[in-house]
N, C-alpha and C positions, 0 to 999 in steps of 0.2 A: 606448523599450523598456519595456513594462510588462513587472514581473513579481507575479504572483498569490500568495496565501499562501489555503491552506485548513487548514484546524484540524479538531481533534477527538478528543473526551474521550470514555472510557468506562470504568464501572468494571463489575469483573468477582468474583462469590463464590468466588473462586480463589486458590491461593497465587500467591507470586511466579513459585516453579520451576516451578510449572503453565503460566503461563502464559509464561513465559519458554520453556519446551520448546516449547510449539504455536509461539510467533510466530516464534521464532527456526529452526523449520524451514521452507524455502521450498515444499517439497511443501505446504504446508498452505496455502497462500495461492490453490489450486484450490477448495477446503472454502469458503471465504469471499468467492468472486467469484463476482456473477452467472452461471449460466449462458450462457446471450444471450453473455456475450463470447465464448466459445470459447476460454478458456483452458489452451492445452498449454505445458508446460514442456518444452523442448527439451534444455538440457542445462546443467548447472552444480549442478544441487538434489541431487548424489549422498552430500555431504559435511556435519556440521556449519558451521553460517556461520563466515565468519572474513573478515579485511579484504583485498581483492585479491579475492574471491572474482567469477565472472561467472554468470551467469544468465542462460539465453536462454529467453523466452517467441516464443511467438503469441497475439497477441487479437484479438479481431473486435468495436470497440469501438462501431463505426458503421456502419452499413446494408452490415451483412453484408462489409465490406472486412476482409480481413486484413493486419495489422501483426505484424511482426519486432519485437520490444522486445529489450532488454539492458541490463541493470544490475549494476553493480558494489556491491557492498557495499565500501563504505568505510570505516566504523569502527564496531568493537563493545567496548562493554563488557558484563561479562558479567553478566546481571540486571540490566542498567541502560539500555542504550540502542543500540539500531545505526542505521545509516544508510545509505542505496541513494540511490545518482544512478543516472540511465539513461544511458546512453554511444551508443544509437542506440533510436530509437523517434518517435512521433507527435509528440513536446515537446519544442521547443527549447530547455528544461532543466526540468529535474528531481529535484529535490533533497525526499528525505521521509524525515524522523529520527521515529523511533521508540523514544518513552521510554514505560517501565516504575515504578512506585513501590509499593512495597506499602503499603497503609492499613486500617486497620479493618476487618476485617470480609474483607478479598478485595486486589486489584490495581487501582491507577487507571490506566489505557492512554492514552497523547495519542499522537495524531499530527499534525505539521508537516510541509505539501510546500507546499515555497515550487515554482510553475513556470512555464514564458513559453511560451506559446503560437507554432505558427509562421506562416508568412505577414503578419508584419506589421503594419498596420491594419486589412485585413481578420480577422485573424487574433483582432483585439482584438473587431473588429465583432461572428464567431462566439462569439466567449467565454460573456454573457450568455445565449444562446441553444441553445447545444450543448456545449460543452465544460463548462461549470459545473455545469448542470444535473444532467450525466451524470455527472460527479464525484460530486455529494452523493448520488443516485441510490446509487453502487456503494458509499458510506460508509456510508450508511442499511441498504444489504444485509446487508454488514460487518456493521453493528452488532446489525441480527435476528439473524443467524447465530451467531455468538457468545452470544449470550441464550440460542438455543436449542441448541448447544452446549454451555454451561457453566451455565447458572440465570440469571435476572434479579438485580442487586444490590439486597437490601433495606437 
């Protein structure tokens, strides 16, 4: 059983509560995914986050197939960190924590998704070739979007 870790740093000319307001609302996470996927939020984004919370998405993350996603927010502290496992979707797991730090100048953003791909060996096989790819892909969006949202950090 491989399981993958993808990382990712960004800092942002923003306060903390600034950006703590955008990440921490889940409607916002339309604003910062590719188009191409076709991301609708079904139902759960009505409410400030909190832990037990669910979220149901749709995406269309590969040649046009749509996926049911679900994730649970599991733990938040507030200005500091939350965390989303998926409970049904494309990933045989799915675990991606989201820390906050304020520093100089603005907000430093990490994010950590540790997650296992499914099918197996094959599963391992696609990884390099589609699943990875497409990940940095939608990080890399993430991260223009956000620039051109909030300023570039100097």
């Amino acid at each position: 059983m491989k399981i993958y870790t993808k990382k990712s740093l960004q800092n942002l000319p923003i306060s903390l509560n600034e950006a703590w307001d955008f990440l921490s609302d889940p409607k916002n996470l339309k604003l910062i995914t590719p188009e191409y996927m076709g991301f609708i939020i079904e139902s759960g984004a009505d409410r400030p986050m909190f832990p037990g919370q669910i979220i149901q998405y749709i995406v269309t993350p590969v040649l046009g197939i749509k996926t049911k996603w679900v994730t649970e927010i599991t733990h938040v502290q507030d200005k500091r960190y939350f965390v989303d496992e998926q409970r049904f979707g494309p990933y045989s797991l799915w675990h991606h924590k989201h820390f906050l730090k304020e520093i100089p100048g603005g907000v430093e953003m990490e994010d950590i998704i540790d997650y296992k791909v499914p099918m197996g060996f094959i599963g391992q096989l696609v990884h390099p070739l589609i699943v990875k790819p497409k990940l940095d892909e939608i990080f890399e969006y993430r991260r223009k979007k956000l620039i051109e949202l909030f300023g570039e950090f100097k």
